[in-house]
C-alpha positions as CSV (number, residue, x, y, z in Angstrom):
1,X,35.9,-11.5,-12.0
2,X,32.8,-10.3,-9.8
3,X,29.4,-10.2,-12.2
4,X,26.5,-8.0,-11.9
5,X,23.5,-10.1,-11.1
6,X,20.5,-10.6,-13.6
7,X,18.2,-7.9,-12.7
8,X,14.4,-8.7,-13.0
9,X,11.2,-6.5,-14.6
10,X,8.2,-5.9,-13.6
11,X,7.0,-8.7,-16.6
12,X,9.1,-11.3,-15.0
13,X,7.6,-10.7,-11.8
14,X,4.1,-10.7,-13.3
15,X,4.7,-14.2,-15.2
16,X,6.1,-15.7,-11.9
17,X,4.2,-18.7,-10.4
18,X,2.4,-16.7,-7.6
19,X,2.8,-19.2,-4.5
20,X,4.8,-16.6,-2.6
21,X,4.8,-13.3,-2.4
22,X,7.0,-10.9,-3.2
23,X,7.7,-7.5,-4.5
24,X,10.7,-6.5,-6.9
25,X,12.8,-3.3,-5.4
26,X,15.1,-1.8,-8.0
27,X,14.8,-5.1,-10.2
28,X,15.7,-7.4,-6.9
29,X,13.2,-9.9,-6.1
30,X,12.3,-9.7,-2.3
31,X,10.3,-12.6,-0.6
32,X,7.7,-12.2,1.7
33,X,6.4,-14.3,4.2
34,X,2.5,-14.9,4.7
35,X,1.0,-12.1,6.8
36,X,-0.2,-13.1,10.2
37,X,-3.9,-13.6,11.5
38,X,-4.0,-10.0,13.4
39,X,-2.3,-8.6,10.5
40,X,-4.6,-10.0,7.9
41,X,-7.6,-9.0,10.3
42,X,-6.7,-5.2,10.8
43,X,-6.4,-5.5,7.0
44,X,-10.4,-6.2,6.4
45,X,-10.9,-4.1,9.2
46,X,-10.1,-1.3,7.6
47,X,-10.5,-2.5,3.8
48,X,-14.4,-2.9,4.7
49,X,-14.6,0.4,6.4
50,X,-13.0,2.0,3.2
51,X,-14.3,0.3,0.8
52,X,-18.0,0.6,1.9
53,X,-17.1,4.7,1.5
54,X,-15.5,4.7,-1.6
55,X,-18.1,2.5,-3.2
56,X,-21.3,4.2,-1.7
57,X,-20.1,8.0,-3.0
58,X,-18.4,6.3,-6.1
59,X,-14.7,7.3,-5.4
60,X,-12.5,5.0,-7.4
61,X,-11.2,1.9,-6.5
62,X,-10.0,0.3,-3.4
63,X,-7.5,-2.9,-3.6
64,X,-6.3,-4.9,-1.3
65,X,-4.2,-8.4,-1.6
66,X,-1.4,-6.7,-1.9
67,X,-2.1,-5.7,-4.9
68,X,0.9,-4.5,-7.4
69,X,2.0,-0.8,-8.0
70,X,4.8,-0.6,-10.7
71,X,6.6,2.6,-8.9
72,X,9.7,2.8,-10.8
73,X,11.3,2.2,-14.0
74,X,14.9,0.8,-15.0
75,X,15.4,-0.7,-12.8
76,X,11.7,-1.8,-11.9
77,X,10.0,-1.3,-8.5
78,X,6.6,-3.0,-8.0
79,X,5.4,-2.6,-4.1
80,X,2.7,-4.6,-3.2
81,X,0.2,-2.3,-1.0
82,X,-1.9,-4.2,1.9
83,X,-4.7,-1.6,0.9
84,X,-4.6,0.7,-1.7
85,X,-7.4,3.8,-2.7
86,X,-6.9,5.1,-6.9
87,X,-9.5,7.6,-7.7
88,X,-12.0,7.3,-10.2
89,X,-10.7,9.9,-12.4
90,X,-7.2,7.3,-12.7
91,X,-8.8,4.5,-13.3
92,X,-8.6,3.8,-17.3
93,X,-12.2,3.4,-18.5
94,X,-13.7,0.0,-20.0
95,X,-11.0,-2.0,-18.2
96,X,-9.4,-2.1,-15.3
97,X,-5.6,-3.1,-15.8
98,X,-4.9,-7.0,-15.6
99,X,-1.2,-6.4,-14.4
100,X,0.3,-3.8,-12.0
101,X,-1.0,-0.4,-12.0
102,X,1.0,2.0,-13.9
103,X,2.1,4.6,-11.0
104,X,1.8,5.0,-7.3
105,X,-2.3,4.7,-5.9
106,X,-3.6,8.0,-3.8
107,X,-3.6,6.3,-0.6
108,X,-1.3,3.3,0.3
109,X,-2.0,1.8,3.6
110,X,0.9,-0.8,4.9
111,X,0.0,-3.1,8.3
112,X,3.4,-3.6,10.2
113,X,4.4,-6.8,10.4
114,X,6.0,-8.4,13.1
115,X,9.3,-9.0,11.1
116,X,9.2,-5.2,9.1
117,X,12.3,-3.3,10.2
118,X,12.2,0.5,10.6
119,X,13.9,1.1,7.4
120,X,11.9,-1.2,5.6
121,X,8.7,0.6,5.9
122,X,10.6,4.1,5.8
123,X,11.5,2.6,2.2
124,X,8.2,1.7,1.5
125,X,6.7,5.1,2.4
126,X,9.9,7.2,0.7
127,X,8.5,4.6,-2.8
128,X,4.9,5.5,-2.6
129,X,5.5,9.4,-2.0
130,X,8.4,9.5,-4.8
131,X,5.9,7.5,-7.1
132,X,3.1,10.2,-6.3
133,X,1.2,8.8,-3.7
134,X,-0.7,11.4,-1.9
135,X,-1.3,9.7,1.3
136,X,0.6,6.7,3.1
137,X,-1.0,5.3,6.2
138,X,1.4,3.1,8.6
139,X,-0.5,1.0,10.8
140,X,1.2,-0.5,13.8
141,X,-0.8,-3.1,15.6
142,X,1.8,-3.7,18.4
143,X,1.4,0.3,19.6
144,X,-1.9,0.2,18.1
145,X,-1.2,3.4,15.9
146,X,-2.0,4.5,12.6
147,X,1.2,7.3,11.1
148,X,-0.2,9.3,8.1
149,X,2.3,10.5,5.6
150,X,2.0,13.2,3.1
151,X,4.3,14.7,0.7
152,X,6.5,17.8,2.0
153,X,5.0,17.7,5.7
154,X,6.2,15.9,8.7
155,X,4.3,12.7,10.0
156,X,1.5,12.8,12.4
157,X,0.9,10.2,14.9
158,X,-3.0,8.9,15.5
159,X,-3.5,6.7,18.1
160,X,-6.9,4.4,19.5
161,X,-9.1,7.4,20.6
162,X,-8.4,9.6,17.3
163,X,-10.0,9.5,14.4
164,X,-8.2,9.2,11.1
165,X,-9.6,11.0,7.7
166,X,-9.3,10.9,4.6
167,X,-8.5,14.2,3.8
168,X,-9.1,15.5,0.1
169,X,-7.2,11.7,-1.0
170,X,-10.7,10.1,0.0
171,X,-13.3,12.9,0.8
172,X,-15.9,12.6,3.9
173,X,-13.8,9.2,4.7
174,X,-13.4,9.0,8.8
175,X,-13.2,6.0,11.1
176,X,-11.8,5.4,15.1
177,X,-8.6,4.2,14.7
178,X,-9.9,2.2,17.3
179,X,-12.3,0.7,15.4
180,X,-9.1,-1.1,13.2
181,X,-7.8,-2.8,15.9
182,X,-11.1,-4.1,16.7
């Protein structure tokens, strides 16, 4: 007699102690280890850079932390972004939510980490794009690279002496992708 395992929600997940981290695909609780120094580094690299924009021309909201995005429903997918951008105009008034954000943000940004597999961050793009996402950036420290993926069009490679954009996701947003490696 084989039997189905318990599948989780993305309440369990929020009511879990939070001394690891993890991020529930298709109700399966999947463990992550602690970033890396570099990794976290190029994270608040680029977090400040963003975040000073979106702040000084009053955008929306940029998260970091990975911070949880309830993607999919029955069976739940929460994906915890390294950075995330949600525009102003999706952010509920008054209060900002306490638990996972209802939906895919505009922009999800996701720092390789030395033990990602390819098909792990394919995954992780295909969830953010198929939740609504606008905008995926992949940053690869070890080839010092920053992928953008969009909806219906075919990647595009940046490396150090481009510059990467926001587009009409974050408007007037540029930086060296240099300049998140630094």
């Amino acid at each position: 007699m084989t039997t189905t395992p318990q599948l989780m929600t993305a309440d369990d997940l929020l009511r879990m102690p939070s001394d690891q981290r993890c991020e529930l695909i298709e109700g399966e609780l999947i463990p992550m280890a602690p970033a890396g120094f570099d990794h976290g580094a190029i994270i608040t690299n680029l977090s400040l850079l963003l975040a000073m924009h979106v702040k000084k021309h009053q955008l929306g909201i940029v998260t970091g932390a990975e911070t949880g995005f309830h993607l999919r429903r029955n069976p739940d997918t929460v994906r915890g972004a390294d950075i995330a951008f949600v525009k102003a105009s999706r952010v509920p008034q008054g209060a900002r939510p306490t638990g996972y954000f209802p939906g895919a943000p505009d922009l999800a940004v996701e720092v390789v980490s030395p033990s990602d597999t390819v098909k792990e961050v394919e995954d992780k793009v295909d969830d953010y794009l198929q939740a609504g996402a606008a905008l995926v950036w992949i940053v690869n420290p070890r080839r010092r690279t920053v992928t953008i993926h969009r909806r219906d069009l075919p990647p595009t490679m940046l490396r150090e002496i481009d510059t990467l954009g926001g587009d009409d996701v974050v408007p007037g947003f540029s930086c060296s992708v240099a300049e998140i490696f630094a």
